[in-house]
N, CA, C and O atoms as a GROMACS GRO file, in nm:
protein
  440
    1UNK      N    1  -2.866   4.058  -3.443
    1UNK     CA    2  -2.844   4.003  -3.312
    1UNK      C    3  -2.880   3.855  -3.314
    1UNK      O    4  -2.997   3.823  -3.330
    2UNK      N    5  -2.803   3.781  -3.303
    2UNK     CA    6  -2.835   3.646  -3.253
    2UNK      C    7  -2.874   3.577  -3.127
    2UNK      O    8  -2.822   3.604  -3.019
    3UNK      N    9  -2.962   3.492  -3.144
    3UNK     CA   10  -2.997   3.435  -2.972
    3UNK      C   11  -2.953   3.315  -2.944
    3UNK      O   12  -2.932   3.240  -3.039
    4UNK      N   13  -2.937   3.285  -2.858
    4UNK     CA   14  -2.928   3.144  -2.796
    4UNK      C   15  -3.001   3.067  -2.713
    4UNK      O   16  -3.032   3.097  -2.597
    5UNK      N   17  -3.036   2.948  -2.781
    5UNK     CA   18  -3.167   2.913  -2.653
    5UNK      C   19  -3.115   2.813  -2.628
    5UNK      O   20  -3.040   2.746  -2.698
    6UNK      N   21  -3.172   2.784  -2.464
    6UNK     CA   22  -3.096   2.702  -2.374
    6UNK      C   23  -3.163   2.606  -2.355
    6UNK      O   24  -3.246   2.654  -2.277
    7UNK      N   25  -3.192   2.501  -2.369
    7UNK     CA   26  -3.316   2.407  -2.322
    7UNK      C   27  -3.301   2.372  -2.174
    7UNK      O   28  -3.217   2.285  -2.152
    8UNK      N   29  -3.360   2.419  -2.076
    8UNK     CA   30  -3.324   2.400  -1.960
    8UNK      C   31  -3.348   2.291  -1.884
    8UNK      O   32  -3.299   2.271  -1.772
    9UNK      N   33  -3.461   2.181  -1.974
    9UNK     CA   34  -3.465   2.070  -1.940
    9UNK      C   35  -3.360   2.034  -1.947
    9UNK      O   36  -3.286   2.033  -1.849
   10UNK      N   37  -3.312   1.979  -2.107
   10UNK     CA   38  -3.211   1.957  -2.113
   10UNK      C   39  -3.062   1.908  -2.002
   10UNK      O   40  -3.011   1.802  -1.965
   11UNK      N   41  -3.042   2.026  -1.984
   11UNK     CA   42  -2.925   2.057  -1.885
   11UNK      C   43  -2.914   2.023  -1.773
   11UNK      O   44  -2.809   1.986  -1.720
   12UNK      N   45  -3.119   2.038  -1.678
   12UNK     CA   46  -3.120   1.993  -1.576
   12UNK      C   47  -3.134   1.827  -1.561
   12UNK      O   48  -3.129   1.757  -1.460
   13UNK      N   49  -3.157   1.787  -1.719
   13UNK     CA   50  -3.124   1.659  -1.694
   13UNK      C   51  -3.001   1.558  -1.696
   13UNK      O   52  -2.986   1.450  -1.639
   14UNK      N   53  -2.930   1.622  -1.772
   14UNK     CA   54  -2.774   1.610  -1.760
   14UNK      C   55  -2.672   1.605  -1.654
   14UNK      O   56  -2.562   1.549  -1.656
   15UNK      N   57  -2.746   1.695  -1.531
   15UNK     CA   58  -2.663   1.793  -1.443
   15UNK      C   59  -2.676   1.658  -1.309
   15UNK      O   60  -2.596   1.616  -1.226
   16UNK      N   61  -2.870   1.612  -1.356
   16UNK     CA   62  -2.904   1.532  -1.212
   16UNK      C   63  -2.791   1.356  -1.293
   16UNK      O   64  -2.742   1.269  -1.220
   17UNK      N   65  -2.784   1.356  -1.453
   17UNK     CA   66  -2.752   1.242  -1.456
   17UNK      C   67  -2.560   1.236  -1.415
   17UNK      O   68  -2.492   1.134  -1.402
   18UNK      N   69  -2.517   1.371  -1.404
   18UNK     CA   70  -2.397   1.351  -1.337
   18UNK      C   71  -2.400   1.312  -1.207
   18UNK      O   72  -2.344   1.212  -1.162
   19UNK      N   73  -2.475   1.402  -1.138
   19UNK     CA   74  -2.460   1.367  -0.983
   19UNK      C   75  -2.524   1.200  -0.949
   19UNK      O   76  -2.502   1.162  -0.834
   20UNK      N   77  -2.590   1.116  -1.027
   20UNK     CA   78  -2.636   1.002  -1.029
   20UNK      C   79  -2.508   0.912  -1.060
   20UNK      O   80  -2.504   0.808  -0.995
   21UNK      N   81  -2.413   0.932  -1.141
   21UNK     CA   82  -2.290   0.842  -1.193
   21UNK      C   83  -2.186   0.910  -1.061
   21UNK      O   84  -2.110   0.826  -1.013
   22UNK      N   85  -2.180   1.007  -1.019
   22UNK     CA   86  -2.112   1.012  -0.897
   22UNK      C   87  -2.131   0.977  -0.781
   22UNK      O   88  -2.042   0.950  -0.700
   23UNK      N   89  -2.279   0.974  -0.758
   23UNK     CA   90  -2.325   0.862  -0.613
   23UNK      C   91  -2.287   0.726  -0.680
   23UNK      O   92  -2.191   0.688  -0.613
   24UNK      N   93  -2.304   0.660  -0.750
   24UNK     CA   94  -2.251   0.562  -0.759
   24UNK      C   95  -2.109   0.484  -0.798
   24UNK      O   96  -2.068   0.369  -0.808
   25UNK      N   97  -2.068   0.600  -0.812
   25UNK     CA   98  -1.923   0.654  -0.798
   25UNK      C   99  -1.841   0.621  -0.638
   25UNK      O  100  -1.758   0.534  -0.609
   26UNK      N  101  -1.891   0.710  -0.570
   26UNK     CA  102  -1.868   0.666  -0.451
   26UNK      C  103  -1.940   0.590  -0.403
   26UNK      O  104  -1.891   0.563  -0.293
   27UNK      N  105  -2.040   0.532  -0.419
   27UNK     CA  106  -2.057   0.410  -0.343
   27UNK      C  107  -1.980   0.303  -0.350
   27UNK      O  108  -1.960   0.236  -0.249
   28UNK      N  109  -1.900   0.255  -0.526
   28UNK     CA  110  -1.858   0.170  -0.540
   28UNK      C  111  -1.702   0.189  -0.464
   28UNK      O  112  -1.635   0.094  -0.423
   29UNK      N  113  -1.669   0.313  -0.458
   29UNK     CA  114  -1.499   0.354  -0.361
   29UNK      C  115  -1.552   0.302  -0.235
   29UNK      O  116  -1.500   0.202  -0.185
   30UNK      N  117  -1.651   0.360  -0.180
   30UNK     CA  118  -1.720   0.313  -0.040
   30UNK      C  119  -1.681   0.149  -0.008
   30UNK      O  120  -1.629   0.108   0.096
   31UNK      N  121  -1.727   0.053  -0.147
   31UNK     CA  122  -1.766  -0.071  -0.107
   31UNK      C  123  -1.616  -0.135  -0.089
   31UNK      O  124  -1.575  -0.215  -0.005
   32UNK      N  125  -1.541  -0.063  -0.209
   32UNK     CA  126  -1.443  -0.116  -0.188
   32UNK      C  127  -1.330  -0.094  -0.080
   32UNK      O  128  -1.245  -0.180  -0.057
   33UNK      N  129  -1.336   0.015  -0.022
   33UNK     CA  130  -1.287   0.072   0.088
   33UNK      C  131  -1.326  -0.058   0.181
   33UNK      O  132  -1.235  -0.130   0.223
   34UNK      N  133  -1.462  -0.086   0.211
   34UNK     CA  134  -1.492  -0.194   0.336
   34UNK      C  135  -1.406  -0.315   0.304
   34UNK      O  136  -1.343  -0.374   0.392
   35UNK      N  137  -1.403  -0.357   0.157
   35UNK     CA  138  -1.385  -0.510   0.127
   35UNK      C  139  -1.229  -0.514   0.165
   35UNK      O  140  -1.180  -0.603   0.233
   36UNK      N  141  -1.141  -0.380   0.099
   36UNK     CA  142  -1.002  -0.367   0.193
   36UNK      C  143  -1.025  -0.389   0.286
   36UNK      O  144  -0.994  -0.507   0.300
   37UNK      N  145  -1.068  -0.350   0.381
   37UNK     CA  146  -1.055  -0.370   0.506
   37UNK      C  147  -1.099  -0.481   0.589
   37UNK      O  148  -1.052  -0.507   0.699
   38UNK      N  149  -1.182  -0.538   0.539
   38UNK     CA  150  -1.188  -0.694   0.571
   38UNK      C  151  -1.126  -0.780   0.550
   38UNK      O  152  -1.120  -0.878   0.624
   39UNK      N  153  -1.034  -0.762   0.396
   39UNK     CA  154  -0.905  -0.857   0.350
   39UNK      C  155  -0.820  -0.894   0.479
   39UNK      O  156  -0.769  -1.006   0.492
   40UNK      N  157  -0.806  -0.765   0.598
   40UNK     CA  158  -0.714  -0.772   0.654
   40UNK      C  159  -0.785  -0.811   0.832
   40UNK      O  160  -0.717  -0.795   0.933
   41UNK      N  161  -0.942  -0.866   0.833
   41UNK     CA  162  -0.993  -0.899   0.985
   41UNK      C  163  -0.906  -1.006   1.063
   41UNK      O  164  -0.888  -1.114   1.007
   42UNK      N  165  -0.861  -0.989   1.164
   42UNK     CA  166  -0.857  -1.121   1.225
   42UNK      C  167  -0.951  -1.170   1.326
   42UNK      O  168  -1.071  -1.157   1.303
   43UNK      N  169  -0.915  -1.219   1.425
   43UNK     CA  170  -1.015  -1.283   1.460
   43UNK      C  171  -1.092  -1.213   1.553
   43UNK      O  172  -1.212  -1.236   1.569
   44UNK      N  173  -1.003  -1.092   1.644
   44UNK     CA  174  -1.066  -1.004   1.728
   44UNK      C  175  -1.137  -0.872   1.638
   44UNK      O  176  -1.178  -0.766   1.684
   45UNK      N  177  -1.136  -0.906   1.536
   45UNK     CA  178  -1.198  -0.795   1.446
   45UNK      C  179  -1.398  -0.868   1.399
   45UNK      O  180  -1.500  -0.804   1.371
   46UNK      N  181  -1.378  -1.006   1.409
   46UNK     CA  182  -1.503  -1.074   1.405
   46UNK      C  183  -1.567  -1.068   1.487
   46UNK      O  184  -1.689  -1.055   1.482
   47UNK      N  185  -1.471  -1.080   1.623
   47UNK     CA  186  -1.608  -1.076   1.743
   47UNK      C  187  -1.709  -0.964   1.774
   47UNK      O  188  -1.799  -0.999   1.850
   48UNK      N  189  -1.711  -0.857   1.738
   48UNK     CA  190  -1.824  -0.788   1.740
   48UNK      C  191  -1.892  -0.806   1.610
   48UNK      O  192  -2.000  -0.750   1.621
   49UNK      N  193  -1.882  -0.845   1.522
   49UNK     CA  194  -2.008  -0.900   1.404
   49UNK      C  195  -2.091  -1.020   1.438
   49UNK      O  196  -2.199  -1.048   1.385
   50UNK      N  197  -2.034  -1.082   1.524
   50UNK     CA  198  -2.129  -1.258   1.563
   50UNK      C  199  -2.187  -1.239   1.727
   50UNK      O  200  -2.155  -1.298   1.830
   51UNK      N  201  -2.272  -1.143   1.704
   51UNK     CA  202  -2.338  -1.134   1.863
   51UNK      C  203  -2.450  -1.241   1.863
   51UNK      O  204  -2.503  -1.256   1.973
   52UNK      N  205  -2.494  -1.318   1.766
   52UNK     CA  206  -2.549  -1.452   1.839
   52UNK      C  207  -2.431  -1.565   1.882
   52UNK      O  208  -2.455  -1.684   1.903
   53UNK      N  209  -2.320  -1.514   1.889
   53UNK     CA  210  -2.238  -1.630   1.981
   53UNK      C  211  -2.240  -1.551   2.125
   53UNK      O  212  -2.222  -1.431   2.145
   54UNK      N  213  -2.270  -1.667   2.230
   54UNK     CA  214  -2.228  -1.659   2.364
   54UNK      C  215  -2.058  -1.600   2.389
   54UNK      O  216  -2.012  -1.498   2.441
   55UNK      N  217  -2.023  -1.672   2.350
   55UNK     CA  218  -1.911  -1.661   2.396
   55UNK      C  219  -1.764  -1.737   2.250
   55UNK      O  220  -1.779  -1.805   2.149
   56UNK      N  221  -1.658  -1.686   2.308
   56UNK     CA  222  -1.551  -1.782   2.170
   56UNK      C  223  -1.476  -1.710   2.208
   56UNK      O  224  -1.501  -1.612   2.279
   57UNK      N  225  -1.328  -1.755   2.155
   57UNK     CA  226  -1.196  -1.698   2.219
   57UNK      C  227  -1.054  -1.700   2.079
   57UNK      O  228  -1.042  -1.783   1.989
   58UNK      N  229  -1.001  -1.627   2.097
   58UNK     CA  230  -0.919  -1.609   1.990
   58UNK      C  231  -0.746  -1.688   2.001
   58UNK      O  232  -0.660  -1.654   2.081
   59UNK      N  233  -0.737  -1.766   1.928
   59UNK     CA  234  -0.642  -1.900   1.892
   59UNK      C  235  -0.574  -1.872   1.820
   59UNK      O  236  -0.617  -1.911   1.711
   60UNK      N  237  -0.418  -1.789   1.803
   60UNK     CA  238  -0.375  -1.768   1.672
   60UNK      C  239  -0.417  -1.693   1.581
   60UNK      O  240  -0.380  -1.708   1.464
   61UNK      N  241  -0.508  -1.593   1.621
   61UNK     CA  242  -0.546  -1.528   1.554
   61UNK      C  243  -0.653  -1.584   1.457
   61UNK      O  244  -0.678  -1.544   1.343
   62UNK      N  245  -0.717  -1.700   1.535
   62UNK     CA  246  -0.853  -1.772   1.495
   62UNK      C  247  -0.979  -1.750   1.555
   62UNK      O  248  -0.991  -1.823   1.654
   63UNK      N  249  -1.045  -1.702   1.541
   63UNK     CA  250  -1.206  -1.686   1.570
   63UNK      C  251  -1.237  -1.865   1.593
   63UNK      O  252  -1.236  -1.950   1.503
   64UNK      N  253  -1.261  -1.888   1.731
   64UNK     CA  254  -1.310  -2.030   1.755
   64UNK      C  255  -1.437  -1.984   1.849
   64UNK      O  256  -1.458  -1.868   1.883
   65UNK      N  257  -1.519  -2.099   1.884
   65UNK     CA  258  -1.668  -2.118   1.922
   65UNK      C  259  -1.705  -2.276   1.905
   65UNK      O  260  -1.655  -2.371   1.844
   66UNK      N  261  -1.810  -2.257   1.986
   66UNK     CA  262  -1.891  -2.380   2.033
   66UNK      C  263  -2.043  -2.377   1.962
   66UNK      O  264  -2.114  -2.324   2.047
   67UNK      N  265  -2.084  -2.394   1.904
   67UNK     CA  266  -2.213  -2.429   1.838
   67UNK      C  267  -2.292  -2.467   1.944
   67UNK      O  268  -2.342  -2.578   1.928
   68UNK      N  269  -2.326  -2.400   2.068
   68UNK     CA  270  -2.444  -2.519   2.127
   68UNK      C  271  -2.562  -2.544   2.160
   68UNK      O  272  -2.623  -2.609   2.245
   69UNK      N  273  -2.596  -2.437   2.018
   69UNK     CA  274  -2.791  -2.459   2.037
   69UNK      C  275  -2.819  -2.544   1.930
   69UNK      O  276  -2.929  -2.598   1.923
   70UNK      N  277  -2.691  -2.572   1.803
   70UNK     CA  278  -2.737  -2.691   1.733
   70UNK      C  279  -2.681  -2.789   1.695
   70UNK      O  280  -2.749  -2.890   1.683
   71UNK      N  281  -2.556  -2.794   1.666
   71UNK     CA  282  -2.472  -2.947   1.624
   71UNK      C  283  -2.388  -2.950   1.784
   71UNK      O  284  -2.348  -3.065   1.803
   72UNK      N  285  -2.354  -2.865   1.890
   72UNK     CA  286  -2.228  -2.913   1.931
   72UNK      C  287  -2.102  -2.901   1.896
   72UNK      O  288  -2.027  -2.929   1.989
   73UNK      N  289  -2.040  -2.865   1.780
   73UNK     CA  290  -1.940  -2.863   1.740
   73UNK      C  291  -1.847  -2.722   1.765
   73UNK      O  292  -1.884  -2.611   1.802
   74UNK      N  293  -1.710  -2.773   1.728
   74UNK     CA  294  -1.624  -2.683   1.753
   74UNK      C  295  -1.638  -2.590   1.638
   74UNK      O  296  -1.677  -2.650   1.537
   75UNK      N  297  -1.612  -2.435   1.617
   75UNK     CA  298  -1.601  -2.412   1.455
   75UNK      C  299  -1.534  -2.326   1.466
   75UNK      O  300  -1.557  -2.262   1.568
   76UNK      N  301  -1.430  -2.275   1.388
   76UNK     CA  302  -1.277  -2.159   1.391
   76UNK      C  303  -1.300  -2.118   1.225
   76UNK      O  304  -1.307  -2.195   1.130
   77UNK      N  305  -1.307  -2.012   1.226
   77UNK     CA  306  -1.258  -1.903   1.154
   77UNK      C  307  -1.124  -1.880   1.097
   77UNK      O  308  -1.045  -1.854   1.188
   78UNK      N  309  -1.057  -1.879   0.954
   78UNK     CA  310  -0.977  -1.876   0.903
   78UNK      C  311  -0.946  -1.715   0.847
   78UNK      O  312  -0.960  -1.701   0.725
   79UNK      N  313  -0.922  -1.643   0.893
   79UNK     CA  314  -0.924  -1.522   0.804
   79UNK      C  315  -0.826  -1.517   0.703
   79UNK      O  316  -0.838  -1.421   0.627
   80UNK      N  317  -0.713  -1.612   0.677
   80UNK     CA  318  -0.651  -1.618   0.552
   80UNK      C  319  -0.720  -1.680   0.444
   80UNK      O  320  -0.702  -1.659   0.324
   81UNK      N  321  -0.791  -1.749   0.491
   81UNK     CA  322  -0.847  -1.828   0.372
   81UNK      C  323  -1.028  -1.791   0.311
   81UNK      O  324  -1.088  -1.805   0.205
   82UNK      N  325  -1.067  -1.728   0.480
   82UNK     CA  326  -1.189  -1.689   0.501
   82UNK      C  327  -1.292  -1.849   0.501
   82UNK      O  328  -1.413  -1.855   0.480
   83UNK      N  329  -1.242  -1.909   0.517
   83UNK     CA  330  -1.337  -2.039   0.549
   83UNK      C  331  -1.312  -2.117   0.710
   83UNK      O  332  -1.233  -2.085   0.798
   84UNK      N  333  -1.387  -2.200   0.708
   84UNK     CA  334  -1.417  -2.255   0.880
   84UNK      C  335  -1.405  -2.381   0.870
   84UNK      O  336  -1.446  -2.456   0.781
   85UNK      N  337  -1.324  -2.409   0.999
   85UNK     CA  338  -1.300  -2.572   1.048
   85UNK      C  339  -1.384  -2.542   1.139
   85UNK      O  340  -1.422  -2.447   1.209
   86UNK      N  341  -1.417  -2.718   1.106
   86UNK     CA  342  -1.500  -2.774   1.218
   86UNK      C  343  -1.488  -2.883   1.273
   86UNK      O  344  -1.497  -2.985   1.204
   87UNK      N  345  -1.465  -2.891   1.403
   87UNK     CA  346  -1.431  -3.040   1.513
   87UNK      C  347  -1.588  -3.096   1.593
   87UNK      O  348  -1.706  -3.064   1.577
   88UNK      N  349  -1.542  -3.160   1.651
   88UNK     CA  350  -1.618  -3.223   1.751
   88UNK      C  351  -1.565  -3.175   1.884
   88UNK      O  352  -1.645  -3.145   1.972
   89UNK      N  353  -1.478  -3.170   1.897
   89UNK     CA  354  -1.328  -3.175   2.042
   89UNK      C  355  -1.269  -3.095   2.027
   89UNK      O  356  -1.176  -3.125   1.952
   90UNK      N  357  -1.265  -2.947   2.074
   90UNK     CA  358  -1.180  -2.844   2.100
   90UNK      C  359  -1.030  -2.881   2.109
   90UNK      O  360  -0.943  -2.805   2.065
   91UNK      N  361  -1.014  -2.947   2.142
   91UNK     CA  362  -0.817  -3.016   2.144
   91UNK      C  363  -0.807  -3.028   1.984
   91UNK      O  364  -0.726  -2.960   1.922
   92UNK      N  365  -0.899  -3.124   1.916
   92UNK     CA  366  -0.877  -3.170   1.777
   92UNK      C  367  -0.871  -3.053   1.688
   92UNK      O  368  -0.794  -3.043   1.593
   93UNK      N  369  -0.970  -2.953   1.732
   93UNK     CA  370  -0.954  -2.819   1.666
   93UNK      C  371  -0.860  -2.719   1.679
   93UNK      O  372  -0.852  -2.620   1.607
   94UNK      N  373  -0.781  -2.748   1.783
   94UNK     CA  374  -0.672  -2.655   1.787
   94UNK      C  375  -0.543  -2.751   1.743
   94UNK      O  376  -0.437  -2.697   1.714
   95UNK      N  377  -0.552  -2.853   1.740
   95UNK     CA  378  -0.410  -2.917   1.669
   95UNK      C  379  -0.458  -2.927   1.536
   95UNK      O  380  -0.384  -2.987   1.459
   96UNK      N  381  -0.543  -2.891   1.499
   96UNK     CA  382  -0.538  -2.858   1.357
   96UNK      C  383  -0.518  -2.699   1.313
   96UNK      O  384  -0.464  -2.663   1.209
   97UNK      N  385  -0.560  -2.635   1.388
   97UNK     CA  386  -0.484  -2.526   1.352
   97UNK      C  387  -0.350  -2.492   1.335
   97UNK      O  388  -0.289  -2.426   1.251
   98UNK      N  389  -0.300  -2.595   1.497
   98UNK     CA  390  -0.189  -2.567   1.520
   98UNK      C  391  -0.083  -2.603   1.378
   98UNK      O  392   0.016  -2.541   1.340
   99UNK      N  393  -0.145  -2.722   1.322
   99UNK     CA  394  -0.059  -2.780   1.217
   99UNK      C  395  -0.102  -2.664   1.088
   99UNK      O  396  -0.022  -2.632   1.001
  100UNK      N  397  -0.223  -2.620   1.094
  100UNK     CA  398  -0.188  -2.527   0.958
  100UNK      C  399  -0.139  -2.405   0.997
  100UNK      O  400  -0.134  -2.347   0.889
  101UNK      N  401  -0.094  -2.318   1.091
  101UNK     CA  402  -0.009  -2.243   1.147
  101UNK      C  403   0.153  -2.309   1.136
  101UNK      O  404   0.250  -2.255   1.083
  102UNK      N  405   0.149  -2.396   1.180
  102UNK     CA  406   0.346  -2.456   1.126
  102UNK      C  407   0.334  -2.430   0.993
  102UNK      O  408   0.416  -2.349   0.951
  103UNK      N  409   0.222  -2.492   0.881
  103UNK     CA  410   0.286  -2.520   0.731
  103UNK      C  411   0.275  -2.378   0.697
  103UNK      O  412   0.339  -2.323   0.608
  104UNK      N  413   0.205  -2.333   0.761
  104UNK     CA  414   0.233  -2.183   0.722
  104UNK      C  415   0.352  -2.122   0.773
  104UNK      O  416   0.396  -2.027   0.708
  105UNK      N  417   0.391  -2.143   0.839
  105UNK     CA  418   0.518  -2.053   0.937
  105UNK      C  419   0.634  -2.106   0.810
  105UNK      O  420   0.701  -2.038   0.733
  106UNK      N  421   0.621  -2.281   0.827
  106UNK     CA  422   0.735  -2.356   0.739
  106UNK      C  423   0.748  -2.226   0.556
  106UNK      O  424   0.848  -2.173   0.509
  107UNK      N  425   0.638  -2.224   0.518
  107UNK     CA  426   0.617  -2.189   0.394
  107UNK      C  427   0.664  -2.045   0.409
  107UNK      O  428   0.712  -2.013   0.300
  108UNK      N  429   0.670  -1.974   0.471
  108UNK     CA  430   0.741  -1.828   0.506
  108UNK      C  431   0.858  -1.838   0.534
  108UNK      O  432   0.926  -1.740   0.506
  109UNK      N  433   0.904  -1.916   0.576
  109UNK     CA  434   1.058  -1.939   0.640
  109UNK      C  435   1.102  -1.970   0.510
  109UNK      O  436   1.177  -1.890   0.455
  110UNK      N  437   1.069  -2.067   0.454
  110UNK     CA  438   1.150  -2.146   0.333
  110UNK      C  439   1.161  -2.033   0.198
  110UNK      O  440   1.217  -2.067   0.094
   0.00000   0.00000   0.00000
């Protein structure tokens, strides 16, 4: 008769180091699941993440605001590019959008 011995450490350590490469398994599907989905925020998708702004209003699908507990300034949200303009003069900040909204429109059309 032959036996077989099982080392049960062994196994139970194997068993916890699978379920360890599968939590991190899905965490990393998890992370990337969010980062999709931010590829695609616009600007009404920001306003509930920036609850230290008073107040800001959406321009083209720009996240804009007023800075006014420290510089004053205008500052807009780019979600194509994910970076921020910044004015002095709310007019100056929206004709600059306005103009990178044409070269963009132009560059789709063409």
């Amino acid at each position: 008769m032959k036996s077989i011995s099982i080392n049960q450490t062994k196994t139970a350590n194997q068993s916890q180091s699978a379920l360890n490469d599968l939590e991190i398994w899905l965490t990393l599907v998890e992370i990337d699941l969010v980062i999709q989905e931010i590829e695609y925020f616009t600007g009404d998708d920001w306003l509930p993440l920036c609850d230290d702004i008073d107040s800001g209003e959406i321009y083209h699908n720009w996240f804009i605001w007023q800075d006014r507990e420290v510089s004053q300034e205008w500052e807009a949200y780019d979600h194509v590019t994910n970076q921020r303009i910044i004015y002095s003069n709310l007019t100056q900040l929206k004709s600059r959008i306005d103009a990178i909204e044409n070269h963009r429109n132009l560059q789709i059309n063409n």
